[in-house]
C-alpha atoms as an extended CHARMM CRD file, in Angstrom:
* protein
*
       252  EXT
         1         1  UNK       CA            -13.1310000000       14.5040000000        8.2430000000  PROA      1               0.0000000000
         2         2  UNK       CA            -11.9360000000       17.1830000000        5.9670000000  PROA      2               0.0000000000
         3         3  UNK       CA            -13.3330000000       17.5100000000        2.5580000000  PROA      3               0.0000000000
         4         4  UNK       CA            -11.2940000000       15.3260000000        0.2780000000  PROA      4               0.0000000000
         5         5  UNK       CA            -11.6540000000       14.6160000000       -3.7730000000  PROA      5               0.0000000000
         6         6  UNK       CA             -9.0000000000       12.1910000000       -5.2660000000  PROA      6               0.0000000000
         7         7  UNK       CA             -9.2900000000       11.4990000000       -9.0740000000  PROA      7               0.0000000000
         8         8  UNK       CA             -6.9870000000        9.9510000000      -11.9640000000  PROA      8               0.0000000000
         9         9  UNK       CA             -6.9930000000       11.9410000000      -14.3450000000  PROA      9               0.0000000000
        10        10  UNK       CA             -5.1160000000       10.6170000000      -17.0920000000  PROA      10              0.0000000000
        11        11  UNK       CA             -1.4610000000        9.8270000000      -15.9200000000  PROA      11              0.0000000000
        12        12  UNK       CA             -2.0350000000       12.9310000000      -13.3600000000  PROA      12              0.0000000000
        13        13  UNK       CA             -3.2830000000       11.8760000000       -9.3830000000  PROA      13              0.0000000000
        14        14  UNK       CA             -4.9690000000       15.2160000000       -8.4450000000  PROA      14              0.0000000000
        15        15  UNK       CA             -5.3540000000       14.9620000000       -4.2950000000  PROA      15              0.0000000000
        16        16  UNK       CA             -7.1960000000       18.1890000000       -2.7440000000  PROA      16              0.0000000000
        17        17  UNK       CA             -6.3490000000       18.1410000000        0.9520000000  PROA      17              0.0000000000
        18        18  UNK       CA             -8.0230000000       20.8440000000        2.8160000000  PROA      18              0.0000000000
        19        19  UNK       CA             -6.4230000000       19.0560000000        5.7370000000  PROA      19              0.0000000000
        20        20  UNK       CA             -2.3920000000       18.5650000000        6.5550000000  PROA      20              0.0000000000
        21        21  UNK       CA             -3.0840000000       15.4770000000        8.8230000000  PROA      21              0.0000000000
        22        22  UNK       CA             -4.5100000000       13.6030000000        5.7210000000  PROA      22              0.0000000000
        23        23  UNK       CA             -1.6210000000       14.5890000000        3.5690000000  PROA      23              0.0000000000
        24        24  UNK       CA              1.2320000000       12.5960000000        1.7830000000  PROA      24              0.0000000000
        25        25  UNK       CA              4.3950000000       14.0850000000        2.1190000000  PROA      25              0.0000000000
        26        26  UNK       CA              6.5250000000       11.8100000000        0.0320000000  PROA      26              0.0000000000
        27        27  UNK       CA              7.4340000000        8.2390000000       -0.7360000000  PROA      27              0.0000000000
        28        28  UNK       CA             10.0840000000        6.1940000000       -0.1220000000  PROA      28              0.0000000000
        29        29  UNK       CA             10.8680000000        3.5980000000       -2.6440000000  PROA      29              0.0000000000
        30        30  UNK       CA             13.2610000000        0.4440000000       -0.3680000000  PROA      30              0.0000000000
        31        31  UNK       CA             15.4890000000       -0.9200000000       -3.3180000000  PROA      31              0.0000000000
        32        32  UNK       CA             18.9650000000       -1.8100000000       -0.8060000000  PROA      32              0.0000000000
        33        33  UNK       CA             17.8140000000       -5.7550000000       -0.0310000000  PROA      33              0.0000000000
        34        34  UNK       CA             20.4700000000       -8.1940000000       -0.5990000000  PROA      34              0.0000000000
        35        35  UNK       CA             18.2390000000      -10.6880000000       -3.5610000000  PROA      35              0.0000000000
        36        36  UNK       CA             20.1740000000      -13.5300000000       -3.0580000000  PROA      36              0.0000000000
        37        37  UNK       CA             17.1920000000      -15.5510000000       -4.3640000000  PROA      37              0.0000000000
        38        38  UNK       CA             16.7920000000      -13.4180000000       -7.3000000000  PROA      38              0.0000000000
        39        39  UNK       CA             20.6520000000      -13.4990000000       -8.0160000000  PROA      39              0.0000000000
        40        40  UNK       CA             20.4050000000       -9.6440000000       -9.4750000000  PROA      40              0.0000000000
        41        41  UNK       CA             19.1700000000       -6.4260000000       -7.2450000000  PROA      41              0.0000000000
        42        42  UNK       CA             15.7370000000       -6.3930000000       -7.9820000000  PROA      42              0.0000000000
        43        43  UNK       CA             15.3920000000       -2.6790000000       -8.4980000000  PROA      43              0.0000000000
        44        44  UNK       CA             17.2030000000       -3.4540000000      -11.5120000000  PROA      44              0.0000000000
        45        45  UNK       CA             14.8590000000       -5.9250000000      -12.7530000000  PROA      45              0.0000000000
        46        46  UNK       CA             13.1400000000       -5.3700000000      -16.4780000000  PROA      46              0.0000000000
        47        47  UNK       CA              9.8430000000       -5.4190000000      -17.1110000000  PROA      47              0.0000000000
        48        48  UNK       CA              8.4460000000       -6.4310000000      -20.1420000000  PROA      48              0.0000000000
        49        49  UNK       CA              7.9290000000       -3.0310000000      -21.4780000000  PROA      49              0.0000000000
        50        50  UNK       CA             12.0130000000       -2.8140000000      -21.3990000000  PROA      50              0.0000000000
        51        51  UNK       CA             11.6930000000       -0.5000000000      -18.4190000000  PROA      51              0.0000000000
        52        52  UNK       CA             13.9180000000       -1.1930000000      -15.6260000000  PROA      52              0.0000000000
        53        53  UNK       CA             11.9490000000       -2.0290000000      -12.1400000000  PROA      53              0.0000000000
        54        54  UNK       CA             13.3400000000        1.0090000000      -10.2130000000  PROA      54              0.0000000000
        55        55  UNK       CA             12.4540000000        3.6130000000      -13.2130000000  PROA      55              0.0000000000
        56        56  UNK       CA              8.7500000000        2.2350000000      -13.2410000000  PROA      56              0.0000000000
        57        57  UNK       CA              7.9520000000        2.7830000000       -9.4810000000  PROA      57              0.0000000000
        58        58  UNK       CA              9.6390000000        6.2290000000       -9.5970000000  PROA      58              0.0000000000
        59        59  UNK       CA              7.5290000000        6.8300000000      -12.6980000000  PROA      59              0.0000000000
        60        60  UNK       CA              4.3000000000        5.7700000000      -10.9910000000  PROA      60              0.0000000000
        61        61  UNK       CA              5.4220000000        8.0300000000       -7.6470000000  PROA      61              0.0000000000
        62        62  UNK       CA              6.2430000000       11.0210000000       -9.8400000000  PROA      62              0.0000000000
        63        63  UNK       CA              2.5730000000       11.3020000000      -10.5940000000  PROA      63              0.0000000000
        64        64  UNK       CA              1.7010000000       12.2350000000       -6.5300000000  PROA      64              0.0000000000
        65        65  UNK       CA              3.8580000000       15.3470000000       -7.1380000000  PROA      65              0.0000000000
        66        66  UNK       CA              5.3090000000       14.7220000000       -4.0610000000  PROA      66              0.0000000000
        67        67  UNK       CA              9.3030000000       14.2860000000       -3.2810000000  PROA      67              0.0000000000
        68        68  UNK       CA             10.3610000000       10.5000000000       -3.8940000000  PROA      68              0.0000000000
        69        69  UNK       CA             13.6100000000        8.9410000000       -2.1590000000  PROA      69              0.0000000000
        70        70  UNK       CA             15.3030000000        5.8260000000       -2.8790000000  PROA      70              0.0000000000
        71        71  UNK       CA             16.7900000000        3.8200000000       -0.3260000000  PROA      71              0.0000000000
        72        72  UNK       CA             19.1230000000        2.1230000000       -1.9120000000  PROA      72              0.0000000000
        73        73  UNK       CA             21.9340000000        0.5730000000        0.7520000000  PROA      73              0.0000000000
        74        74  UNK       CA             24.3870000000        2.8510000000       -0.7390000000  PROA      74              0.0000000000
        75        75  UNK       CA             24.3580000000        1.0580000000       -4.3780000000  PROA      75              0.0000000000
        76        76  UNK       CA             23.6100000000        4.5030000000       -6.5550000000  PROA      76              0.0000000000
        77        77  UNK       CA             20.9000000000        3.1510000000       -8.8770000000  PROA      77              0.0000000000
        78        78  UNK       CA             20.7060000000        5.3800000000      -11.6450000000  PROA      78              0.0000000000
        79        79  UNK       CA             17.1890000000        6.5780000000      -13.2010000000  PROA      79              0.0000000000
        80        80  UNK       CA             16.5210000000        7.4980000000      -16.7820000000  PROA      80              0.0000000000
        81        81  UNK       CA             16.5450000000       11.0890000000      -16.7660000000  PROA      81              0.0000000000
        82        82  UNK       CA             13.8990000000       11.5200000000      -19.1560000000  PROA      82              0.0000000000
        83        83  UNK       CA             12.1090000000       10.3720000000      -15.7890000000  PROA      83              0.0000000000
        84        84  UNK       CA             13.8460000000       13.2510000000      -13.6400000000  PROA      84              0.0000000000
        85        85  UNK       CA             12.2990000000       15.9090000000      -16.5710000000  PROA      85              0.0000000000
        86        86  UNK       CA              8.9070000000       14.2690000000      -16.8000000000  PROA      86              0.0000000000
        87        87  UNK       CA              7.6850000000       15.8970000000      -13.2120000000  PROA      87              0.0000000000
        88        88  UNK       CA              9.7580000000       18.5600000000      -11.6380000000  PROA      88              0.0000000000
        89        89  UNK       CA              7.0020000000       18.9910000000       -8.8860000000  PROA      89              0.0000000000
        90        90  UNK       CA              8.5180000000       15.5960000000       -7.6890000000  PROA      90              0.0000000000
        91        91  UNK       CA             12.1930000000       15.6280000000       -7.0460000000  PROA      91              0.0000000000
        92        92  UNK       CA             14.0570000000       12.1590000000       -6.8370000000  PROA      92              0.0000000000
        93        93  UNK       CA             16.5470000000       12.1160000000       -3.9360000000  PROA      93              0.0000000000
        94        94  UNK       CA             19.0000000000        8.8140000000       -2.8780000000  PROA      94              0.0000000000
        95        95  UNK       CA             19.0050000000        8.5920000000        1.0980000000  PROA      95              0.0000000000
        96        96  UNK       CA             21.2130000000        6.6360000000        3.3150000000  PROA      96              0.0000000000
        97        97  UNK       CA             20.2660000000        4.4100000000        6.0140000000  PROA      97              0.0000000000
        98        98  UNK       CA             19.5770000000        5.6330000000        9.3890000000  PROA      98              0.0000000000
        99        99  UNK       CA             22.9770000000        4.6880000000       11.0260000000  PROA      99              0.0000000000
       100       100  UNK       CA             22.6260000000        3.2810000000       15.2880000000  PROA      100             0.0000000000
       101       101  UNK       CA             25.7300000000        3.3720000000       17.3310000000  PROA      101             0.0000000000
       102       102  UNK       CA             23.9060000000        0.3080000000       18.6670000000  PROA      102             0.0000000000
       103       103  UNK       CA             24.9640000000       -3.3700000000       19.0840000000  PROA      103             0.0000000000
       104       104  UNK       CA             23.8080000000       -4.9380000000       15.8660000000  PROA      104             0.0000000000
       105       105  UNK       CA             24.5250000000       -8.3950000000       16.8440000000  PROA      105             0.0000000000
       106       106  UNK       CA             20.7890000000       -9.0740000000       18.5540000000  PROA      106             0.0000000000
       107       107  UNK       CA             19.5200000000       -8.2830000000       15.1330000000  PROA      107             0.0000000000
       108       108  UNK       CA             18.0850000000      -10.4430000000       12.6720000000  PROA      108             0.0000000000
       109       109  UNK       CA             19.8760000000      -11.7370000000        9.5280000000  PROA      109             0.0000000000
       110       110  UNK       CA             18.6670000000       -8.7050000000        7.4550000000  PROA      110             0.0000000000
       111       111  UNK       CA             21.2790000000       -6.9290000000        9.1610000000  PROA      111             0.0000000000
       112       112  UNK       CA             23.7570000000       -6.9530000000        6.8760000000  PROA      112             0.0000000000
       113       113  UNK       CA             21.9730000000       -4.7740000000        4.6940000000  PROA      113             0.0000000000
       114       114  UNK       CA             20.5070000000       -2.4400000000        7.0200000000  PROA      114             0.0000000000
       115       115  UNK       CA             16.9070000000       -3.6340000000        7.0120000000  PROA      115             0.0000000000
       116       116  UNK       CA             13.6860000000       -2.2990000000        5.9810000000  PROA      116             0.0000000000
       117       117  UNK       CA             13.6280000000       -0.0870000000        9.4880000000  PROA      117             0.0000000000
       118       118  UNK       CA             16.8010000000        2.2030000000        8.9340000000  PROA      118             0.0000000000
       119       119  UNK       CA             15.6240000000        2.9820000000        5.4520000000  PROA      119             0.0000000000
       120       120  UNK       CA             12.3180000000        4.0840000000        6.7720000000  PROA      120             0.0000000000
       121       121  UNK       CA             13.9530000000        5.9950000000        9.7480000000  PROA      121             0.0000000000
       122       122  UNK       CA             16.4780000000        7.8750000000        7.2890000000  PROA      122             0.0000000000
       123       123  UNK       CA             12.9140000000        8.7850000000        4.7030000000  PROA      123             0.0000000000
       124       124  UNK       CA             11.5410000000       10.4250000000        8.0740000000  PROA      124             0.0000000000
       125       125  UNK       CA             13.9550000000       12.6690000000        8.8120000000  PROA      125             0.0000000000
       126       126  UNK       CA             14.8250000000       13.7160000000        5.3990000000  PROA      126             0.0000000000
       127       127  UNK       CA             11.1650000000       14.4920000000        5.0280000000  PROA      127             0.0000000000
       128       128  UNK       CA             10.7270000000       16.1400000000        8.5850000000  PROA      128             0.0000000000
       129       129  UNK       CA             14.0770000000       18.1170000000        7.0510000000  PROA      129             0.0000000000
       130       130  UNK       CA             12.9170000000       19.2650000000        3.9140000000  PROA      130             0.0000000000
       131       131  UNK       CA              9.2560000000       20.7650000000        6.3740000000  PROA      131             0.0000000000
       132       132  UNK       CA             11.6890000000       22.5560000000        8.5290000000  PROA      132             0.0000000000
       133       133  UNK       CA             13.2490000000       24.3240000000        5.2560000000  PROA      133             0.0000000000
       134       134  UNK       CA             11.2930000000       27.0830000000        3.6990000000  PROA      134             0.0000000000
       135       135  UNK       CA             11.2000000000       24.9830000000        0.2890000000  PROA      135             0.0000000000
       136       136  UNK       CA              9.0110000000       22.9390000000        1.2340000000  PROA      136             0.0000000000
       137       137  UNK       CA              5.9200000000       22.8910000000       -0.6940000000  PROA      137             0.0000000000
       138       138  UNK       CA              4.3920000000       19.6090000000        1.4880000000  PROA      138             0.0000000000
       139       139  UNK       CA              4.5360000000       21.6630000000        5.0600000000  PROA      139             0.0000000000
       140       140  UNK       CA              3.3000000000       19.5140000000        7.8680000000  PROA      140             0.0000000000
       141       141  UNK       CA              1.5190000000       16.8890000000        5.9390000000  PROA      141             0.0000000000
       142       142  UNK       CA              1.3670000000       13.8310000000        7.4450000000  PROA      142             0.0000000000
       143       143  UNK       CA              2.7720000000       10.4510000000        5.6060000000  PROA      143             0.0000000000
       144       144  UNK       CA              5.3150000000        8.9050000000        4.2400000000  PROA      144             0.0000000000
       145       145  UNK       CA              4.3330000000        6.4520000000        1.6790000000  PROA      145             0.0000000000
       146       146  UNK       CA              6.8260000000        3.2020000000        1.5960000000  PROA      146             0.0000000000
       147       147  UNK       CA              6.5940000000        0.9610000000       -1.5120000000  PROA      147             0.0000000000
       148       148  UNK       CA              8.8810000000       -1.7010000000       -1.8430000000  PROA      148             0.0000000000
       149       149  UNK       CA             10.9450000000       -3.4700000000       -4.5720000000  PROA      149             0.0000000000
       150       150  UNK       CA              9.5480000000       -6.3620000000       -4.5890000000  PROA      150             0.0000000000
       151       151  UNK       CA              6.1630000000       -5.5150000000       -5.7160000000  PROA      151             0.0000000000
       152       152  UNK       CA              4.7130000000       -4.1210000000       -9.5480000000  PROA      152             0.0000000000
       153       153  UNK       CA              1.7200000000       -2.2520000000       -7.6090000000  PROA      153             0.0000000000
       154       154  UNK       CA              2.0070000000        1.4580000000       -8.6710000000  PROA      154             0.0000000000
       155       155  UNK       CA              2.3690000000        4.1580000000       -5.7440000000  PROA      155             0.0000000000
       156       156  UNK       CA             -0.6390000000        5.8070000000       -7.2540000000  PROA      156             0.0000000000
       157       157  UNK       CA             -2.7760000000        3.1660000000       -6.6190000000  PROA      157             0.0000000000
       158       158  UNK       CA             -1.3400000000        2.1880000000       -3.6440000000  PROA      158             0.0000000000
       159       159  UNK       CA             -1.9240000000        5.7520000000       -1.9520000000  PROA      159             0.0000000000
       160       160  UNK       CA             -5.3060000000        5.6180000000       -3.0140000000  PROA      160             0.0000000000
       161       161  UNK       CA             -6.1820000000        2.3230000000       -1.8940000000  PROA      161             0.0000000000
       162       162  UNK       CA             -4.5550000000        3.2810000000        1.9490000000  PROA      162             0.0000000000
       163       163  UNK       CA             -5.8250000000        6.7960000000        1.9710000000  PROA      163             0.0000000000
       164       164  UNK       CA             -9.5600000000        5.9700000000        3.1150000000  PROA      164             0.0000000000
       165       165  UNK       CA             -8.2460000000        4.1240000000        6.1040000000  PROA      165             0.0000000000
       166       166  UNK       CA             -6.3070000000        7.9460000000        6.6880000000  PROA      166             0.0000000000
       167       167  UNK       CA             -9.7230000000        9.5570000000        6.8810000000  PROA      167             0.0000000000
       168       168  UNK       CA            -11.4130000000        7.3800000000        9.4070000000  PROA      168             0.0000000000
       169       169  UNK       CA             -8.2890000000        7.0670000000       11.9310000000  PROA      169             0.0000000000
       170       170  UNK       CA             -9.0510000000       11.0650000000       11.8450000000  PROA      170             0.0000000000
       171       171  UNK       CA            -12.6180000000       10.6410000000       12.2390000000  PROA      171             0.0000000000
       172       172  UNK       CA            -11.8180000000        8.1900000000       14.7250000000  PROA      172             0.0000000000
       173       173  UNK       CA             -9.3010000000       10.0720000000       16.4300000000  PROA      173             0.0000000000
       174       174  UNK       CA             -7.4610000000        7.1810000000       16.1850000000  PROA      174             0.0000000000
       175       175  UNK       CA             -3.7850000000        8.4420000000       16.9990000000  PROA      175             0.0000000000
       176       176  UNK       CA             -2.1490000000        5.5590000000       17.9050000000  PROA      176             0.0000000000
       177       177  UNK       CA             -2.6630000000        4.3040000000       14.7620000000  PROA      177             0.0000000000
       178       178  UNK       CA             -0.0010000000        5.5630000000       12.7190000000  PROA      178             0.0000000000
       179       179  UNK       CA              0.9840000000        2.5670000000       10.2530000000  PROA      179             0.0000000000
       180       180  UNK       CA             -1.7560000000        1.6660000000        7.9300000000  PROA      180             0.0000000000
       181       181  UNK       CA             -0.5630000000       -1.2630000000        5.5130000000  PROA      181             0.0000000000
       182       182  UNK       CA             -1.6350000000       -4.2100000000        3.1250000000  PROA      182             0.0000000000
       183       183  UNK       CA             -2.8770000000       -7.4530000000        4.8140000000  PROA      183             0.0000000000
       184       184  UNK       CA             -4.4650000000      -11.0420000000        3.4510000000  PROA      184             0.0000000000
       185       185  UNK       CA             -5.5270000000      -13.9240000000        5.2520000000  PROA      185             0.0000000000
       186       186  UNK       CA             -1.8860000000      -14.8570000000        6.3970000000  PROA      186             0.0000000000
       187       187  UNK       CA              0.2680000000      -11.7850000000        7.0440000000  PROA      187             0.0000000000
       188       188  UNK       CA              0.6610000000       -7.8740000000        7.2210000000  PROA      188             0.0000000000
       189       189  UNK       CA              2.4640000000       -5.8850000000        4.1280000000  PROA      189             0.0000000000
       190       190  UNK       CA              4.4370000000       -3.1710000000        6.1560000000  PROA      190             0.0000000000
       191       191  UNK       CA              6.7100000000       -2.3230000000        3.3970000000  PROA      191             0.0000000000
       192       192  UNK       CA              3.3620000000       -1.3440000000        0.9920000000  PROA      192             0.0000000000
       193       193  UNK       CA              1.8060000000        1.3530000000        3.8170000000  PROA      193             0.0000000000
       194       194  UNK       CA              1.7160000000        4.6510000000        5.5120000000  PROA      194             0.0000000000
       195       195  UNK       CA              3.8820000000        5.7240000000        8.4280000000  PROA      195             0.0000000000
       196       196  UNK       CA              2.8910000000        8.9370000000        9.9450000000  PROA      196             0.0000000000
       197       197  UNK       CA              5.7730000000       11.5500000000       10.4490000000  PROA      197             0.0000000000
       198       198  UNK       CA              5.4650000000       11.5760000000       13.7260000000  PROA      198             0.0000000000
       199       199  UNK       CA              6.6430000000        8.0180000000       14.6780000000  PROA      199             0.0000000000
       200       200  UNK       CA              9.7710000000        9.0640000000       13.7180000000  PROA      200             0.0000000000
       201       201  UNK       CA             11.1780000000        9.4740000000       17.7090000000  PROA      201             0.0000000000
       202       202  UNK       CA              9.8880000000        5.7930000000       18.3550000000  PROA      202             0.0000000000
       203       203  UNK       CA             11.3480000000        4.1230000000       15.4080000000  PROA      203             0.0000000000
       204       204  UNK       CA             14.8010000000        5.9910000000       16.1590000000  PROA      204             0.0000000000
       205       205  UNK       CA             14.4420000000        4.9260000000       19.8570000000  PROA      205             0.0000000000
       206       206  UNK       CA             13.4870000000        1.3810000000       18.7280000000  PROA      206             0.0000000000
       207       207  UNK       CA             16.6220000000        0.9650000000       16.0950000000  PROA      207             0.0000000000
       208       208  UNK       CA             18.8360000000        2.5970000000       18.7970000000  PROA      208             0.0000000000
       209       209  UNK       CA             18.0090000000        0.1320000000       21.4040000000  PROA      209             0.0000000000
       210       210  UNK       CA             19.3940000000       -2.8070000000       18.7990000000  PROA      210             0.0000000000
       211       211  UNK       CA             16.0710000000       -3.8220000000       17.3030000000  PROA      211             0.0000000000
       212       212  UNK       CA             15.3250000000       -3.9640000000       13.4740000000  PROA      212             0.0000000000
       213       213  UNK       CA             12.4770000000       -6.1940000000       13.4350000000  PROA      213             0.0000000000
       214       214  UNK       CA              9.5990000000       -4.4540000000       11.3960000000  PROA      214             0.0000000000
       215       215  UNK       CA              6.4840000000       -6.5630000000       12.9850000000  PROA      215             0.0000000000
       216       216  UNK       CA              7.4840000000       -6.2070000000       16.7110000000  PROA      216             0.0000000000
       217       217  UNK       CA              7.3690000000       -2.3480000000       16.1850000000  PROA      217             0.0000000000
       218       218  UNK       CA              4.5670000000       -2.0090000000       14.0840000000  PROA      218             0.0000000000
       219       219  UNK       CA              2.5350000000       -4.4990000000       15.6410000000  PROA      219             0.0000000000
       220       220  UNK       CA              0.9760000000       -1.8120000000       18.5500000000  PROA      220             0.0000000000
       221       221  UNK       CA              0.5150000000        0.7680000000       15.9330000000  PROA      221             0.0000000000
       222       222  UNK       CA             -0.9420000000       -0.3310000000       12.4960000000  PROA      222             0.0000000000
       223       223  UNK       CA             -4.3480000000       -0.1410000000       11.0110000000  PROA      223             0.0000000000
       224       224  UNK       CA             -4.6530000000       -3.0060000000        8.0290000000  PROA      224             0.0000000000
       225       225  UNK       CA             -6.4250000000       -2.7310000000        4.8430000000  PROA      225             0.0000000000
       226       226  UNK       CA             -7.3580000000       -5.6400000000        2.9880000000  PROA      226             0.0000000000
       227       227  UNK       CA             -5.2680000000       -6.7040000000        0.1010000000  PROA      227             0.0000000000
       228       228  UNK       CA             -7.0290000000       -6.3770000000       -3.0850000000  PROA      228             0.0000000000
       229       229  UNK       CA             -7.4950000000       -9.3420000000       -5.0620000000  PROA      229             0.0000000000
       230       230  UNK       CA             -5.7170000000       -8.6580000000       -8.3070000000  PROA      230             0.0000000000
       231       231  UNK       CA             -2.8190000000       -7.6380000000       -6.4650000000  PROA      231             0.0000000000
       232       232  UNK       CA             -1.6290000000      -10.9990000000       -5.3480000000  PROA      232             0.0000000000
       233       233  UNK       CA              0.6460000000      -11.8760000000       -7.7320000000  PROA      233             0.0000000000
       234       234  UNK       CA              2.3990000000       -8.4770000000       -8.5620000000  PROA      234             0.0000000000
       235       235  UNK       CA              4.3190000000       -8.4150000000       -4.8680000000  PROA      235             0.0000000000
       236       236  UNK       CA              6.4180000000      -10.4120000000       -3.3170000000  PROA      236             0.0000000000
       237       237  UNK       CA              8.7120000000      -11.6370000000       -5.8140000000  PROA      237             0.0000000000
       238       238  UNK       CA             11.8970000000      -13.5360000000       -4.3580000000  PROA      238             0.0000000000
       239       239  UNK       CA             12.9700000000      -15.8980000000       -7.3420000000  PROA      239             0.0000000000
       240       240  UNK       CA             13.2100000000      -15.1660000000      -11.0640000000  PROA      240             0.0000000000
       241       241  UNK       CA             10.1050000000      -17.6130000000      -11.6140000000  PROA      241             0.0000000000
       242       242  UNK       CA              8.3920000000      -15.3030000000       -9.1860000000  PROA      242             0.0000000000
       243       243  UNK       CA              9.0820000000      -12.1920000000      -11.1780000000  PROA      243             0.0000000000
       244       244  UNK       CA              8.0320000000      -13.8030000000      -14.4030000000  PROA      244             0.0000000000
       245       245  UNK       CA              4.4640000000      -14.4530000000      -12.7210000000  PROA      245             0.0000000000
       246       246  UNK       CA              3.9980000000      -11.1110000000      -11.3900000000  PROA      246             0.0000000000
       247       247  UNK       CA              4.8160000000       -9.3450000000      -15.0930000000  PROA      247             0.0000000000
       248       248  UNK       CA              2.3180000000      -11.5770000000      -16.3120000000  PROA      248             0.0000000000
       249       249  UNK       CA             -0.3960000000      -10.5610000000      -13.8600000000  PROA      249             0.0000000000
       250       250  UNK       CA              0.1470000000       -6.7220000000      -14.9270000000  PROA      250             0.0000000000
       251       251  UNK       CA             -2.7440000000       -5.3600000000      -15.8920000000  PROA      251             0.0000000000
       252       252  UNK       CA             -2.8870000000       -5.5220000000      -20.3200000000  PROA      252             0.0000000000
């Protein structure tokens, strides 16, 4: 294993990676899901501080100083852009959805608004685009971080939390497993994990064969980490009443 310090410092996540394959190479943020149940899209959501939902989770990713996209469905959520000054080393990009020429109609009822897969597919390539350009200032590093919009846990943490179960599929040699994500006693969190880069050919073979479901394709390939306690009730929000309960179990 390669000889990795990670440390908060202030509002600032300082990651030394002396090795590519533990890298993060930026972080998709999935705000395009329909919220019928919420009856608003909940990217747009406001927090009790007054901050909208989608401005505090690029906030939070901004401090990996690594490029953050938002897959949006094609809705154009705006961001404060006193958050687009705060951290140049992160630049905020809006990505379509992978688009299949495949026969949608096996898929499940998420469908209609691409599904958690195509959004994932289309953060791949944009990030296996931006290596192949000479900009690129995360070169061959590893992982895409996903974070979802139905959750209040901060990408910082997140990364952190996921990032020790990086280090011992290395030690391991572990290279099948290239998901790692959140799990309790009932069910896996594959929209709070890591997907390595290089599953990007399977999921685009798997979402051009007319699949979309996220569990079938992860299933063979992800590594869990436990779900921390105090995270419970800040993911997972489907209902106004839901919401409510999650801003109240923010941390003071």
């Amino acid at each position: 294993m390669s000889d990795i310090q990670s440390s908060l410092k202030g509002n600032r996540v300082v990651t030394d990676c002396s090795n590519n394959l533990d890298g993060l190479a930026g972080v998709v943020i999935l705000a395009g899901g329909a919220s019928r149940r919420m009856g608003t899209p909940k990217a747009m959501l406001t927090l009790p501080s007054g901050e909208q939902l989608l401005d505090y989770h690029v906030r939070q990713a901004s401090k990996l100083q690594i490029p953050i996209l938002i897959a949006d469905n094609g809705r154009s959520f705006q961001i404060g852009s006193d958050i687009n000054l705060e951290n140049p080393n992160s630049p905020v990009m809006h990505i379509a959805d992978y688009s299949s020429n495949s026969n949608a109609s096996k898929c499940d009822d998420t469908i209609n608004t691409g599904g958690a897969l195509v959004a994932i597919e289309s953060a791949l390539q944009t990030l296996l685009g931006l290596q192949d350009s000479h900009e690129s200032k995360n070169k061959n590093k590893s992982w895409l971080l996903v974070i979802s919009c139905d959750s209040l846990i901060p990408a910082t943490d997140l990364w952190l939390t996921l990032q020790q179960s990086v280090y011992q599929a290395i030690d391991k040699q572990a290279v099948d497993k290239k998901v790692i994500c959140l799990e309790d006693n009932s069910h896996f969190y594959p929209l709070l994990g890591l997907y390595r880069l290089d599953i990007e050919p399977d999921l685009k073979a798997y979402i051009d064969s007319g699949q979309r479901r996220v569990m079938p394709f992860i299933q063979p390939r992800v590594e869990a980490v436990p779900f921390i306690v105090e995270w419970q009730h800040l993911t997972n929000f489907n209902t106004p009443k839901d919401f409510k309960q999650a801003c109240a179990a923010l941390p003071k």
